[in-house]
Structures are given as C-alpha cells and as structure tokens.
Backbone of each chain as ProteinMPNN parsed JSONL, in Angstrom:
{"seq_chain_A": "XXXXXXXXXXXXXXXXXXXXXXXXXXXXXXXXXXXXXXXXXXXXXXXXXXXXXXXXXXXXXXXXXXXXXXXXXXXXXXXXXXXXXXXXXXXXXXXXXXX", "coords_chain_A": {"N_chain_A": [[93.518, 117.032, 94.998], [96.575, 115.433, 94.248], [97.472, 113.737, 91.397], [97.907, 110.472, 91.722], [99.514, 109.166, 89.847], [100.898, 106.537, 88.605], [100.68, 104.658, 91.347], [99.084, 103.69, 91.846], [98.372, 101.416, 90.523], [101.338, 99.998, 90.95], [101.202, 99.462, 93.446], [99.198, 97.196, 93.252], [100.673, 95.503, 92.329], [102.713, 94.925, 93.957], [100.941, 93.848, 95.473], [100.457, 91.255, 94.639], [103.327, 90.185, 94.326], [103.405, 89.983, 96.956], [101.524, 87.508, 97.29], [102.919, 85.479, 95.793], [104.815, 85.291, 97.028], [103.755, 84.176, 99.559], [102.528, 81.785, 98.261], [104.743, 80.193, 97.675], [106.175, 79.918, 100.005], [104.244, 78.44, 101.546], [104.299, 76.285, 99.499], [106.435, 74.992, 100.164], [105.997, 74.527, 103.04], [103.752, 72.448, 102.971], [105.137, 70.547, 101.747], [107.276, 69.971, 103.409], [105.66, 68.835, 105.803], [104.357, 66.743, 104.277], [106.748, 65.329, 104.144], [107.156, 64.969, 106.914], [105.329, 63.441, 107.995], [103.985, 63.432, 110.215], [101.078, 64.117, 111.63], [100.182, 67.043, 112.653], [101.712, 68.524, 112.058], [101.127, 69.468, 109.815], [99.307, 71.761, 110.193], [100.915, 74.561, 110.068], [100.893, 74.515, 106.782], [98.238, 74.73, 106.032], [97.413, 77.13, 107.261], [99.053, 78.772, 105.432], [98.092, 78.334, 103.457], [95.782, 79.177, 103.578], [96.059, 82.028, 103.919], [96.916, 82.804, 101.516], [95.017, 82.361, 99.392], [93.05, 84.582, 101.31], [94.455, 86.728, 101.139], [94.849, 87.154, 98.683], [91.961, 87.622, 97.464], [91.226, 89.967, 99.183], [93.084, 91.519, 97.971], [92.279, 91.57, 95.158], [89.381, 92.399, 95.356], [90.153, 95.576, 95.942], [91.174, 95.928, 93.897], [89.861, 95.824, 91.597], [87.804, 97.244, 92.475], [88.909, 99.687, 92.635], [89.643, 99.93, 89.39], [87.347, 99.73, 89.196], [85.652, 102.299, 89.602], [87.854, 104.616, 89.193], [88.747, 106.16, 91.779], [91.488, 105.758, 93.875], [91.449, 103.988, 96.897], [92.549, 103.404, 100.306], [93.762, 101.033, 101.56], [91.936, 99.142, 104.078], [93.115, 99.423, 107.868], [92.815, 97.091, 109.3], [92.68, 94.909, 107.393], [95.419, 94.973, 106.903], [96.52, 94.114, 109.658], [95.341, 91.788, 109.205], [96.805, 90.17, 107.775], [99.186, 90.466, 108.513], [98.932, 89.618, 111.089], [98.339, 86.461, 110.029], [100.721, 85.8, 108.65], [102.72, 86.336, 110.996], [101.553, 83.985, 112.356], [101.551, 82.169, 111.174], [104.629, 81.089, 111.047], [105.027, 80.831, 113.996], [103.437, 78.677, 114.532], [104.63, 76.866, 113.308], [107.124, 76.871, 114.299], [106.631, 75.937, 117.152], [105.72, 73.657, 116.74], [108.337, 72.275, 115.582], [109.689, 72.651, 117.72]], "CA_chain_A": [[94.288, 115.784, 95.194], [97.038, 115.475, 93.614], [97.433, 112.698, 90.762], [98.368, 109.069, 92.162], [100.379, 108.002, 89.063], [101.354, 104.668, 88.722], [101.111, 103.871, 92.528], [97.863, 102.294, 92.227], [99.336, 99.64, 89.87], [102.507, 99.595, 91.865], [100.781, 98.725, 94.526], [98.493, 96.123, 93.146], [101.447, 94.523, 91.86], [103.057, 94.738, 95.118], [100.281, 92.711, 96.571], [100.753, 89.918, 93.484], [104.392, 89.729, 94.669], [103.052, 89.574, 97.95], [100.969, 86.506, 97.249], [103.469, 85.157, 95.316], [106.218, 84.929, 98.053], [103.183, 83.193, 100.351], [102.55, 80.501, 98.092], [106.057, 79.597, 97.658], [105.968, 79.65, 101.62], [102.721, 77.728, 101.517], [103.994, 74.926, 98.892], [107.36, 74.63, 101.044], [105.638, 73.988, 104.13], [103.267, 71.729, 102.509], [106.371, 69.608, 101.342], [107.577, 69.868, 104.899], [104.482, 68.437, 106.268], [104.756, 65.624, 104.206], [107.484, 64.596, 104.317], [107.447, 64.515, 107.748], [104.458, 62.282, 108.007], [102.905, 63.631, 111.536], [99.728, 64.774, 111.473], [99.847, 68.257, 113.037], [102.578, 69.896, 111.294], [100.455, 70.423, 108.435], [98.717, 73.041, 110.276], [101.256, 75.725, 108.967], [100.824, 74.84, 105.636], [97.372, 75.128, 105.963], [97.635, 78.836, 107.483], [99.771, 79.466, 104.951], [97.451, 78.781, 102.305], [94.147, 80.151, 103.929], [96.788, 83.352, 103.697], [97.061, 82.83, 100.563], [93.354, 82.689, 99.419], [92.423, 86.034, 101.559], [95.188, 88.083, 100.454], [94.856, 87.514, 97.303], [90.61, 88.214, 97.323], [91.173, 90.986, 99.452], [93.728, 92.589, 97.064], [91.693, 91.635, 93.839], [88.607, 93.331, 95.228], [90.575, 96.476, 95.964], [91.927, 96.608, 92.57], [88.174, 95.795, 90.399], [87.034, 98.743, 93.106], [90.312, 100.986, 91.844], [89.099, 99.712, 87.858], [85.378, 100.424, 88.742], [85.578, 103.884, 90.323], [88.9, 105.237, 89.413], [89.657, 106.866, 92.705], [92.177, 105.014, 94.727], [90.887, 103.871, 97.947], [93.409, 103.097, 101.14], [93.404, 99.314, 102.131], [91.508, 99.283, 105.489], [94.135, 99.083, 109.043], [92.433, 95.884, 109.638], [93.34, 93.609, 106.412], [96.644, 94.702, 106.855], [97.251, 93.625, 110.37], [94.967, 90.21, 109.233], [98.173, 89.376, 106.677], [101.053, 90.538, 109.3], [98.685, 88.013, 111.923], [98.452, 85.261, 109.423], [102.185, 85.106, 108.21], [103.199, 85.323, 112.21], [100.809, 82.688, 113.075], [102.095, 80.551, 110.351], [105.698, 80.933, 111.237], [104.818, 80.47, 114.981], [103.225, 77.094, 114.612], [106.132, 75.658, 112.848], [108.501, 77.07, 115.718], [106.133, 75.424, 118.131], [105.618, 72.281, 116.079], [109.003, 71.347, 115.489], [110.948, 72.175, 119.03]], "C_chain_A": [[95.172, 115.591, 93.979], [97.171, 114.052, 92.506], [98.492, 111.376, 91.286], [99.961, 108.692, 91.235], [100.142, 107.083, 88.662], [100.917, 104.028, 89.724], [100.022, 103.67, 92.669], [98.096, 101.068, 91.919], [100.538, 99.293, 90.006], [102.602, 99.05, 93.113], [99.915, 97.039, 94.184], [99.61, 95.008, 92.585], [102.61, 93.923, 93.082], [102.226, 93.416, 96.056], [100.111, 91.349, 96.131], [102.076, 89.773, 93.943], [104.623, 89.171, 96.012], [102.479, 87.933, 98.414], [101.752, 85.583, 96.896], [104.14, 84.511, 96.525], [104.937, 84.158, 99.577], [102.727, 81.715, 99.647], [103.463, 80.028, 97.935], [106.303, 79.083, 99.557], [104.913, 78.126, 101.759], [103.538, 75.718, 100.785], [105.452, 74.595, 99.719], [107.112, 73.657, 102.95], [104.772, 72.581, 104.01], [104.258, 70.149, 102.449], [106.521, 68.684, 102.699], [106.609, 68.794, 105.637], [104.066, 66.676, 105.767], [105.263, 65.019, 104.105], [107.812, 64.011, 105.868], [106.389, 63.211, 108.766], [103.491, 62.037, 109.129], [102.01, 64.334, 111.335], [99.242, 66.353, 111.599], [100.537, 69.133, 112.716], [101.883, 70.062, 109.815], [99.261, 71.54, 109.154], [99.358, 74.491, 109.825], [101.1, 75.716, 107.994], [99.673, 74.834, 105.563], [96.94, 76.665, 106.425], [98.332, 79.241, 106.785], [98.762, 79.585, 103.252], [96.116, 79.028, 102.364], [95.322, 81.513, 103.796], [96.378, 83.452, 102.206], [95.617, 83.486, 99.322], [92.881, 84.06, 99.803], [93.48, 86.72, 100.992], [94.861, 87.933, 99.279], [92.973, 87.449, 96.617], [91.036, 89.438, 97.944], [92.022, 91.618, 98.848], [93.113, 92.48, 95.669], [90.235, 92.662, 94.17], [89.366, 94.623, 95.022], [91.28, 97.043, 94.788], [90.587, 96.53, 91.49], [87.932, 96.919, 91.401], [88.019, 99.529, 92.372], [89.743, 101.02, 90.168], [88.323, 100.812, 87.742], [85.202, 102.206, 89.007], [86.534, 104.707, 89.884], [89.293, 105.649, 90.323], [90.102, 105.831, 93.232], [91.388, 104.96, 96.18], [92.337, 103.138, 99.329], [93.233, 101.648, 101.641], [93.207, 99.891, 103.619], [92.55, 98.591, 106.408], [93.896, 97.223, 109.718], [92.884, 94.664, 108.887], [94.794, 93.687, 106.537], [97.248, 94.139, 108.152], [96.822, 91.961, 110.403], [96.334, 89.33, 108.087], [99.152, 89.23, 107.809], [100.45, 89.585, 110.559], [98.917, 86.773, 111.567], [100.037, 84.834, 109.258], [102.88, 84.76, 110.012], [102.956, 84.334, 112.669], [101.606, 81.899, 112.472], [103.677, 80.255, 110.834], [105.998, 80.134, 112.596], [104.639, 79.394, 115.187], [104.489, 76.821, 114.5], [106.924, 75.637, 113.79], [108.221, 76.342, 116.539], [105.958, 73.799, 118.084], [106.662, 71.621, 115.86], [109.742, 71.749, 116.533], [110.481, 70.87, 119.076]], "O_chain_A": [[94.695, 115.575, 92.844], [96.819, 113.07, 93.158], [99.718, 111.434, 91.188], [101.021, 108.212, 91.638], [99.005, 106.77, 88.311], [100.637, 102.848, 89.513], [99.726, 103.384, 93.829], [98.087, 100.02, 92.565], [100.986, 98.367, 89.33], [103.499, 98.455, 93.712], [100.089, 96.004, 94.828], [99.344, 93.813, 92.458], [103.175, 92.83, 93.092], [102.597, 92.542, 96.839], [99.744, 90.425, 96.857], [102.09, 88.547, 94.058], [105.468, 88.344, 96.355], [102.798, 87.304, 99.424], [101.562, 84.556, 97.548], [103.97, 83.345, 96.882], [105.503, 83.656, 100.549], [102.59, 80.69, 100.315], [103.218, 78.827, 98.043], [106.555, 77.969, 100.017], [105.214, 76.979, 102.091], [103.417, 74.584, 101.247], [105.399, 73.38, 99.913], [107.672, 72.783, 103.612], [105.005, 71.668, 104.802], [104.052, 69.055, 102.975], [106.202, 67.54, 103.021], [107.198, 67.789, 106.034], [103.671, 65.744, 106.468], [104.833, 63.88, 103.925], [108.463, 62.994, 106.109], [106.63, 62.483, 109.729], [102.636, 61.162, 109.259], [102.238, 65.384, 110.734], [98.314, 66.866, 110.974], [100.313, 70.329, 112.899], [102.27, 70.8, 108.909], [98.399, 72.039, 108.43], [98.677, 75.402, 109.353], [101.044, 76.868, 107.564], [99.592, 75.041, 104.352], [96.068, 77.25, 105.782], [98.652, 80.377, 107.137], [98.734, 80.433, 102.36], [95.372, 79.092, 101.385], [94.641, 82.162, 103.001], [95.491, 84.227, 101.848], [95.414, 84.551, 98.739], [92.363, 84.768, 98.939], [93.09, 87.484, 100.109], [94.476, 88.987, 98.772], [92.781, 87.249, 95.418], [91.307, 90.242, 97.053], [91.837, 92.796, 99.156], [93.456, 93.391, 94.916], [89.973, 93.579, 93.391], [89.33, 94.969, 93.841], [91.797, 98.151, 94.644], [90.529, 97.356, 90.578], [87.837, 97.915, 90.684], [87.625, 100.02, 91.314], [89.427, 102.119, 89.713], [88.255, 101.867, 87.111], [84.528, 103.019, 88.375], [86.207, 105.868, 90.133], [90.514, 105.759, 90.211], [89.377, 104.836, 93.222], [90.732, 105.946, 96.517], [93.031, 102.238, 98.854], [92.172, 101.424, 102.222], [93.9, 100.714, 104.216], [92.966, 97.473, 106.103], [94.646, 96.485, 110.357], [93.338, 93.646, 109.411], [95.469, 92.677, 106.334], [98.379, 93.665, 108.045], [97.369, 91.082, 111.069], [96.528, 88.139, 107.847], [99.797, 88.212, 108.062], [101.252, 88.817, 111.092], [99.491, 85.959, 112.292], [100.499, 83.763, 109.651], [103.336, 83.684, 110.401], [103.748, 83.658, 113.327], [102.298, 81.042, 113.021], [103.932, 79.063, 111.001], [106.778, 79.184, 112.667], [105.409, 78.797, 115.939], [105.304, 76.582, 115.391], [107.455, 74.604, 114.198], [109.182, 75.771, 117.054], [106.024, 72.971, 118.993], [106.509, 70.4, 115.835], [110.821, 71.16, 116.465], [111.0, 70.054, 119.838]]}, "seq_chain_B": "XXXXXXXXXXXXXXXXXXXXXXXXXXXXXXXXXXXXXXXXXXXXXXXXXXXXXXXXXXXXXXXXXXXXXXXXXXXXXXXXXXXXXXXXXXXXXXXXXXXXXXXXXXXXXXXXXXX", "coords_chain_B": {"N_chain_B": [[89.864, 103.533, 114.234], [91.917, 105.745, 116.573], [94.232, 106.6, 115.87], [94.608, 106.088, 112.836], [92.806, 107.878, 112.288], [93.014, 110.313, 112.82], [94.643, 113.883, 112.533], [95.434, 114.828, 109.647], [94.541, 114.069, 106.704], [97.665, 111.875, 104.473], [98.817, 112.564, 101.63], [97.897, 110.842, 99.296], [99.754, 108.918, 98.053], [102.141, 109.367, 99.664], [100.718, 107.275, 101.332], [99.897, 105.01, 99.902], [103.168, 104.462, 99.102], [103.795, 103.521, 101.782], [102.096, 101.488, 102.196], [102.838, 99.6, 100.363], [105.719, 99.293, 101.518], [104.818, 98.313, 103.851], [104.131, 95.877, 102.865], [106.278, 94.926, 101.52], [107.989, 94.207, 103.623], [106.607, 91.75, 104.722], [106.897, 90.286, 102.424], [109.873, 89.75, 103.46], [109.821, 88.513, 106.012], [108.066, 86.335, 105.161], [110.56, 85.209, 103.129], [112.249, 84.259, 105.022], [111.291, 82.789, 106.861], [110.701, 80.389, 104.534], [113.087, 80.35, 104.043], [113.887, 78.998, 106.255], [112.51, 76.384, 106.321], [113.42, 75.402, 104.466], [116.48, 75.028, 104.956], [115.882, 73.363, 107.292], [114.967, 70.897, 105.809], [117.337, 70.746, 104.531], [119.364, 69.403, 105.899], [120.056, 66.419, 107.795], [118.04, 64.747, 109.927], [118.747, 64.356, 112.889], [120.226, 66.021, 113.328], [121.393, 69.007, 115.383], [122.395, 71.294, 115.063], [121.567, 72.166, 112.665], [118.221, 72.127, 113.378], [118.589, 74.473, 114.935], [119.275, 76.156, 113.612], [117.243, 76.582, 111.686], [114.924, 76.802, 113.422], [115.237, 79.439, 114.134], [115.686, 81.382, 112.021], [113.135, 80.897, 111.352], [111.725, 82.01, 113.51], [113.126, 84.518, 113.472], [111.713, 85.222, 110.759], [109.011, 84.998, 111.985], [108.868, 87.137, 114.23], [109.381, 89.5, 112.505], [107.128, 89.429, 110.891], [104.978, 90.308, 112.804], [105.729, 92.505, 113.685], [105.762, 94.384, 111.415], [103.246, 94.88, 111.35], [102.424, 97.335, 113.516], [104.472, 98.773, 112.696], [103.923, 99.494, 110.073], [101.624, 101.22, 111.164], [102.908, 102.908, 112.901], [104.277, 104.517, 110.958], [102.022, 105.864, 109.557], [100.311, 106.963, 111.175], [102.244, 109.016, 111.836], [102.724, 110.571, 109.478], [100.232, 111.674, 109.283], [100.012, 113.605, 111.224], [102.496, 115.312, 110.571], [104.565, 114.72, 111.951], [108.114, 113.652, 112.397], [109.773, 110.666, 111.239], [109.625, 107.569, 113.075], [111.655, 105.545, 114.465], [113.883, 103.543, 112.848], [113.614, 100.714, 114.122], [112.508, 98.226, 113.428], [113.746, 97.328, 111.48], [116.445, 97.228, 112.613], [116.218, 95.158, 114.336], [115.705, 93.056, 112.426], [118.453, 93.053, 110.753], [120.285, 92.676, 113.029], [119.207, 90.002, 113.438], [119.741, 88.469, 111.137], [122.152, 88.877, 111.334], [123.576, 87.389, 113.516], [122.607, 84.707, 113.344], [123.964, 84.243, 110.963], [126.605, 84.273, 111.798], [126.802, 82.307, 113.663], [126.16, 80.025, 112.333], [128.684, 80.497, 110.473], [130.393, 80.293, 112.277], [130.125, 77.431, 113.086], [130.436, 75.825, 110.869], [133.433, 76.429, 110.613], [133.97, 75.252, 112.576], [133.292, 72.826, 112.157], [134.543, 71.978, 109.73], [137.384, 71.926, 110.351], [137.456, 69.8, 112.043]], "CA_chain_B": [[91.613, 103.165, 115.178], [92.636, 106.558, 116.876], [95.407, 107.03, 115.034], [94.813, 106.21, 111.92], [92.041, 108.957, 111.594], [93.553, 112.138, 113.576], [95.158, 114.433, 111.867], [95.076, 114.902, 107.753], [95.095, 112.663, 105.531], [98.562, 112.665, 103.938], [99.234, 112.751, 100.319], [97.761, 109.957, 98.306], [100.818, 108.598, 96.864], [102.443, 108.573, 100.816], [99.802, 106.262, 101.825], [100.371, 104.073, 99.061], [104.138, 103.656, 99.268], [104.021, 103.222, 103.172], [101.562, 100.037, 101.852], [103.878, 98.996, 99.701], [106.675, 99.025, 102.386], [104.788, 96.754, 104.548], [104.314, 94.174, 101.921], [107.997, 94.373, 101.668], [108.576, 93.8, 105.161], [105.703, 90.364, 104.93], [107.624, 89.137, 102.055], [111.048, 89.442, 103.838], [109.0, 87.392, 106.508], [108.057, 84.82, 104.144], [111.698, 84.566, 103.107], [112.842, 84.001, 106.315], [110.194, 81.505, 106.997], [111.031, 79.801, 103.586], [114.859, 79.844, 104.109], [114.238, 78.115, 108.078], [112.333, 75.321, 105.883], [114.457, 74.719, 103.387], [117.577, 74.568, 106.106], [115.35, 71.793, 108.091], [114.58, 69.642, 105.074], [118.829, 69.777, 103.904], [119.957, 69.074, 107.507], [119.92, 65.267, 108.233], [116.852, 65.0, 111.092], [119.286, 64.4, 114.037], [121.258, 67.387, 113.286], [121.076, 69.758, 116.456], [122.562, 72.978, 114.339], [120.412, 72.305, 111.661], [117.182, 72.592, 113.674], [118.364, 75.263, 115.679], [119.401, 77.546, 112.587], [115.653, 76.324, 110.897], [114.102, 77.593, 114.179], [115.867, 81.109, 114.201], [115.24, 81.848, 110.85], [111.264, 81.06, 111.201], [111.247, 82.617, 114.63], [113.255, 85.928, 113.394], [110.456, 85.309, 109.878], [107.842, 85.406, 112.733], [109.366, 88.829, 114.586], [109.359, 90.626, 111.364], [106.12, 89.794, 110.148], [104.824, 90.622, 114.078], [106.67, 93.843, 113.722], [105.335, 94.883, 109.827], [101.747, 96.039, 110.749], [102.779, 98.135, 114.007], [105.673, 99.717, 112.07], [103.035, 100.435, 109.324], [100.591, 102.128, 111.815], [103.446, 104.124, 113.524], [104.617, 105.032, 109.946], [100.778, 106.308, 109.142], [100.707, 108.043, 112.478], [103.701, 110.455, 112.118], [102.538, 111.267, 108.326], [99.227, 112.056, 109.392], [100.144, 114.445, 111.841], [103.571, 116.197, 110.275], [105.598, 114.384, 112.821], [109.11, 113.379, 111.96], [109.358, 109.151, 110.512], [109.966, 106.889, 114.153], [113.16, 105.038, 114.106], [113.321, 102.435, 112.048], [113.689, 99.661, 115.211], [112.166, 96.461, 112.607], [115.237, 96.997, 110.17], [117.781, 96.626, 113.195], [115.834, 94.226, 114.95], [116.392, 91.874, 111.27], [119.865, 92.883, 110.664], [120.501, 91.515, 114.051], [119.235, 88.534, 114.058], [120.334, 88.261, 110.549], [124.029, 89.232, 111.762], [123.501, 86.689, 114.411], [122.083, 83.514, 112.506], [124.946, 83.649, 109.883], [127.446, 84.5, 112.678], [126.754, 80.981, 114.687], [126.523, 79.331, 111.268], [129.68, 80.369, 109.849], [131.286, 79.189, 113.591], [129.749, 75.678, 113.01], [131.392, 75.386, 109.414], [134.99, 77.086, 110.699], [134.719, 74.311, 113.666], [132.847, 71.039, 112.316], [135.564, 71.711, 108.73], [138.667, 71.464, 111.067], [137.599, 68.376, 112.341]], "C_chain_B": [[91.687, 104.468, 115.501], [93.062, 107.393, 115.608], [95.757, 107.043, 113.824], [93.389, 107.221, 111.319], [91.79, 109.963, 112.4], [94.304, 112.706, 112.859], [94.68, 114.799, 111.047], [96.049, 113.961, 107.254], [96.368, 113.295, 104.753], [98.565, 112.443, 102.495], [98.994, 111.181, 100.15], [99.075, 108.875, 98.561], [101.602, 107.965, 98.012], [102.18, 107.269, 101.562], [100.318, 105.155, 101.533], [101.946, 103.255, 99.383], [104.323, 103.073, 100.719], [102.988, 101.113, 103.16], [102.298, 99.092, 101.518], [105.025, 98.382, 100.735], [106.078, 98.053, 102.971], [104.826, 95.528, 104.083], [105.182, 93.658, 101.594], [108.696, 93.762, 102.751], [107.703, 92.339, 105.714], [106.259, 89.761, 103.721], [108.755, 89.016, 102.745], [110.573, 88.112, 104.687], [109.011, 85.984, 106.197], [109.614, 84.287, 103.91], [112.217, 83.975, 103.794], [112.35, 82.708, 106.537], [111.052, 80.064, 105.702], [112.319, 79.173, 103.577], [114.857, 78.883, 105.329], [113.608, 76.199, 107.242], [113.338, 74.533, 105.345], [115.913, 74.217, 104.23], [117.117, 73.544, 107.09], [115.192, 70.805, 107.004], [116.251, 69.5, 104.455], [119.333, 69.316, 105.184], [119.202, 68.015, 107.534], [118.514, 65.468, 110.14], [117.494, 64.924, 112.436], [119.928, 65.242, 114.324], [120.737, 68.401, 114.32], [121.265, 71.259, 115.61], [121.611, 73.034, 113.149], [119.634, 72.68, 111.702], [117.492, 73.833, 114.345], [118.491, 76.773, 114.642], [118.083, 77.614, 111.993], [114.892, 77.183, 111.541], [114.297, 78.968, 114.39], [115.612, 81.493, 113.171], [113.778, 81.941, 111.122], [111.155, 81.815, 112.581], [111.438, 84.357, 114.169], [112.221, 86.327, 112.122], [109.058, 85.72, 111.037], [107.577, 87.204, 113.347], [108.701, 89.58, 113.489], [108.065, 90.853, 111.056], [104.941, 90.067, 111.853], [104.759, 92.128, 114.305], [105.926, 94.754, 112.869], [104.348, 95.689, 110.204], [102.315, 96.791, 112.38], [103.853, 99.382, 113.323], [104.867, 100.307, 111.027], [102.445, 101.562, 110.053], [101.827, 103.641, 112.45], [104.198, 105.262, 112.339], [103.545, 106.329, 109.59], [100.455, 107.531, 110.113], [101.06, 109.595, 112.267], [103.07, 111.044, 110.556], [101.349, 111.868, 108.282], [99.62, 113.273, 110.569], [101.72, 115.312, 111.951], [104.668, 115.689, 110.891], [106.849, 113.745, 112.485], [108.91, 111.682, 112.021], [110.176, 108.582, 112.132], [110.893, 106.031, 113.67], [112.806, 103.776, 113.734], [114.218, 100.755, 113.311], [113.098, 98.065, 114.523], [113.354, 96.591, 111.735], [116.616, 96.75, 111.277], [117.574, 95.54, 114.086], [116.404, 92.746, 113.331], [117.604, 92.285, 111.025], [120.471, 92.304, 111.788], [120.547, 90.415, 114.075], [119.63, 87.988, 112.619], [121.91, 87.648, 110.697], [124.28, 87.509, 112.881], [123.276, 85.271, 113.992], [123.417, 83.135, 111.816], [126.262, 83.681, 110.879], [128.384, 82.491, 113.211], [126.793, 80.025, 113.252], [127.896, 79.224, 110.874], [130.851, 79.811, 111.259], [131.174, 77.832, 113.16], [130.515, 75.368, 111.781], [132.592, 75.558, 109.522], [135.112, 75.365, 111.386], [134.279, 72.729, 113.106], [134.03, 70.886, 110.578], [137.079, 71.429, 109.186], [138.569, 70.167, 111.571], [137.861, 67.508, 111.61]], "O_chain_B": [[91.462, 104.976, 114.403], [92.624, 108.246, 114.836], [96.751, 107.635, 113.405], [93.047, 107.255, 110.137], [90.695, 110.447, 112.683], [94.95, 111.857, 112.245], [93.526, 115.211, 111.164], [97.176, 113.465, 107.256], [96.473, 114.472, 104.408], [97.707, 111.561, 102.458], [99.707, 110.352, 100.717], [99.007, 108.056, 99.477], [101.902, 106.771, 98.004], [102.938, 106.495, 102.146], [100.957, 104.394, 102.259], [102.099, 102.084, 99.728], [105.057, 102.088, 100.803], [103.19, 100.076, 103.791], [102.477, 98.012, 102.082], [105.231, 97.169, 100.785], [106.523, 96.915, 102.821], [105.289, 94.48, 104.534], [105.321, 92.461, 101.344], [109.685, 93.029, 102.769], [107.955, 91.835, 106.809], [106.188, 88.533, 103.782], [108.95, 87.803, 102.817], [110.79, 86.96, 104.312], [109.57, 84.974, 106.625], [109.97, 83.196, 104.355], [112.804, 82.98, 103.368], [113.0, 81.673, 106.391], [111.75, 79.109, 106.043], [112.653, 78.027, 103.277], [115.744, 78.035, 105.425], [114.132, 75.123, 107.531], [113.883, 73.465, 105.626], [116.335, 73.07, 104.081], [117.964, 72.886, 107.695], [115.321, 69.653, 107.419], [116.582, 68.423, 103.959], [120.007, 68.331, 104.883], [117.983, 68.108, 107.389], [118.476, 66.278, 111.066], [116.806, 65.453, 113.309], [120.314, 65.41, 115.481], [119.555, 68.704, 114.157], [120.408, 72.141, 115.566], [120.983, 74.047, 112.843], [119.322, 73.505, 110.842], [116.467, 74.512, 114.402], [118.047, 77.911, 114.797], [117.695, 78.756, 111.744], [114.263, 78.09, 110.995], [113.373, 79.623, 114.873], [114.943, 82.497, 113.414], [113.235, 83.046, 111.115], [110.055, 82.366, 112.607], [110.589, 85.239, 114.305], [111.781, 87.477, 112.136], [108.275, 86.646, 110.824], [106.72, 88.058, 113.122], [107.63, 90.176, 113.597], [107.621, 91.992, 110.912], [103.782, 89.836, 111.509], [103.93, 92.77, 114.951], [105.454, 95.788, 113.342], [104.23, 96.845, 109.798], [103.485, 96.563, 112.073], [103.863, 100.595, 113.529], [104.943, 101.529, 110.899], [102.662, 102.723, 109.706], [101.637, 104.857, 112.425], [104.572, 106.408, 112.591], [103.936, 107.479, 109.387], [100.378, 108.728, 109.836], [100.54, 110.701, 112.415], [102.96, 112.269, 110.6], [101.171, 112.639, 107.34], [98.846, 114.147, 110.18], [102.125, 115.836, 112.989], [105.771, 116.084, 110.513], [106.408, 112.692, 112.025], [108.007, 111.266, 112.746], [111.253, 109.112, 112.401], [110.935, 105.776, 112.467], [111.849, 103.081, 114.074], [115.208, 100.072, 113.046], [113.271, 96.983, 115.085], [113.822, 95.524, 111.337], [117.644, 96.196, 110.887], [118.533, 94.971, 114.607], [117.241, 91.846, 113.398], [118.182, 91.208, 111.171], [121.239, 91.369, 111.561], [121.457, 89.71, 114.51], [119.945, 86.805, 112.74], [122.521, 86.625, 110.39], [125.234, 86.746, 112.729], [124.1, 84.555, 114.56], [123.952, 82.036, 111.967], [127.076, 82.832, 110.515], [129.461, 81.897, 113.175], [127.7, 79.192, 113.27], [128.426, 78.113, 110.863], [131.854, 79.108, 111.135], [132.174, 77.165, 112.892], [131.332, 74.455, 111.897], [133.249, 74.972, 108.662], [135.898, 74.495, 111.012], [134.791, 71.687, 113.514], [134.313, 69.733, 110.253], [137.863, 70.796, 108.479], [139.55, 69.423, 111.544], [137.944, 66.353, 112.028]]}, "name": "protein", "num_of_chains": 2, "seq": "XXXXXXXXXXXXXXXXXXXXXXXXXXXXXXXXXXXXXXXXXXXXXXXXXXXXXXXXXXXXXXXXXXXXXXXXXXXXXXXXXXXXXXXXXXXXXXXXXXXXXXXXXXXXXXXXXXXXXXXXXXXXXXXXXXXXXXXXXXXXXXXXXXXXXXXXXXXXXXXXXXXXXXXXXXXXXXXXXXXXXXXXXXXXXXXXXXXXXXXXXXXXXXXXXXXXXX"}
C-alpha cells in the first residue's frame, strides 16, 4: 500500500470545512426561524444542527481512530449518505415550510 | 452494499479524494441553501420574486445535496472495477439551475429598473 500522504489530514480538514459551512447554514436558518415567529419553521434549523453535531462526532472519531492506529480507514457508505440525507432533508423542509 | 465491495479496492489516496469531492459537493449544497435564506430575509415578505428565487436556490441546494452521495457511490463503483469515471450529470444538473436562477433574476432587475 502505497503511502497516503497528507490525504488523511486533507481529508479531516475537509470534514471541518464541511461542518463549518453547516453551522453557518444552521445559524442562518435559526435566524430565519425567528424572525419569522411560527412555530414549525424551526424544524430546519433544528435538522441543521442535529447535522451538525453527527458530522462533526462522526468525523472526530474517524480522525482519533486515524491518530490511534495510523492506518487510514475509509468512512463507511452509510455516514456518508446520513450527511447527503440530512442536508436534503434540511433544505426540503424549508421548501415545504415556506411555499 | 454490492458495489461498494466488488472488485479491488482502489488506491488509498483515490478513495480519499473521491471523499473529499463529496464534501465539496454538501458544502456547495449548504451554499445554496444559505444563499435561498439570505435572499428570503432581504426581500420584503410580500415580494413574489423574492420567494420564488429563495425557493430555487434551497430546492436546487436540496438536488445537489440528493445527488452528492449517489454520485459518490457511482464514482467508487467505476474505480473499483477499472471502469472509465460516469458523466459528471450533478455538475450540469447545478450549472443549470445555476444558469437558470440568475437568468430570471437578472430579467426581474432589467424589467422592474425600467419601470
């Protein structure tokens, strides 16, 4: 196997930029939510920051496992389609919430 | 999954950046999302183009991030089994509706500035 590199900590920093650009999402919708003063449009900004929360455990384990072990390990097919569910969900509400 | 454990495993490093890519393609997402907010909270609340550009932005933010983990898997797919990279159908699906969003925008500013 050939040597990784960098692209373990190009990735883990990937998934900090990742998090990043959902709490900015997260505290936008939040805003949103109250400013608009109805009760049920704060359900996106609450899916946006339960996103927030798991991605960013499930990318901190995967990087203390990368620490602890040195070998790189592949993020499992499953966490990644539970992020690309969460951000559609969250977008979805809102679409649904404010026609 | 199938498909993500037929073949051989490809090269480390492939894996990785194909990760990477999706997380690029769930922040664009987010942006999208982010930008449809921010265009509903400057748009006065009665504004009809306002909401409808808010909702196209978070709908084409929804697409994308809809799109991200299939386009990963079919990415993972083809590298696991030598097969040439599947057309990249999520990058013209967002330049579209990109193209399309700012399109109907920049109409509304040509026609509501002549008035």
């Amino acid at each position: 196997m050939n040597d990784p590199g960098l692209q373990p900590e190009r990735t883990w920093l990937a998934w900090k930029r990742t998090v990043l650009s959902q709490g900015v999402c997260a505290a936008l919708l939040l805003h949103a939510a109250v400013e608009s003063g109805r009760g049920p449009v704060i359900l996106p900004a609450l899916l946006a920051s339960g996103a927030v929360c798991a991605t960013y455990l499930v990318a901190h384990r995967a990087h203390r496992r990368l620490r602890a072990t040195g070998t790189p390990q592949q993020m499992p097919a499953g966490l990644l389609a539970m992020v690309s569910a969460l951000t559609m969900l969250t977008a979805l509400t809102t679409v649904l919430l404010w026609l | 999954m199938a498909d993500t454990e037929s073949g051989q495993e490809p090269d480390y490093r492939f894996t990785l950046a194909n990760e990477r890519t999706f997380l690029a393609w769930i922040r664009t997402s987010l942006a999208l999302v982010a930008a449809g907010v921010a265009v509903h909270q400057l748009f006065p609340s009665f504004s009809v183009h306002g909401l409808r550009t808010a909702l196209a932005c978070i709908a084409l933010g929804a697409t994308v991030a809809a799109g991200g983990y299939p386009h990963w898997r079919r990415i993972q797919r083809a590298m696991r089994h030598n097969a040439p990279l599947p057309r990249p159908r999520l990058a013209a699906i967002l330049v579209t509706g990109v193209v399309v969003i700012t399109a109907v925008c920049g109409v509304f500013v040509i026609v509501s500035s002549g008035r």
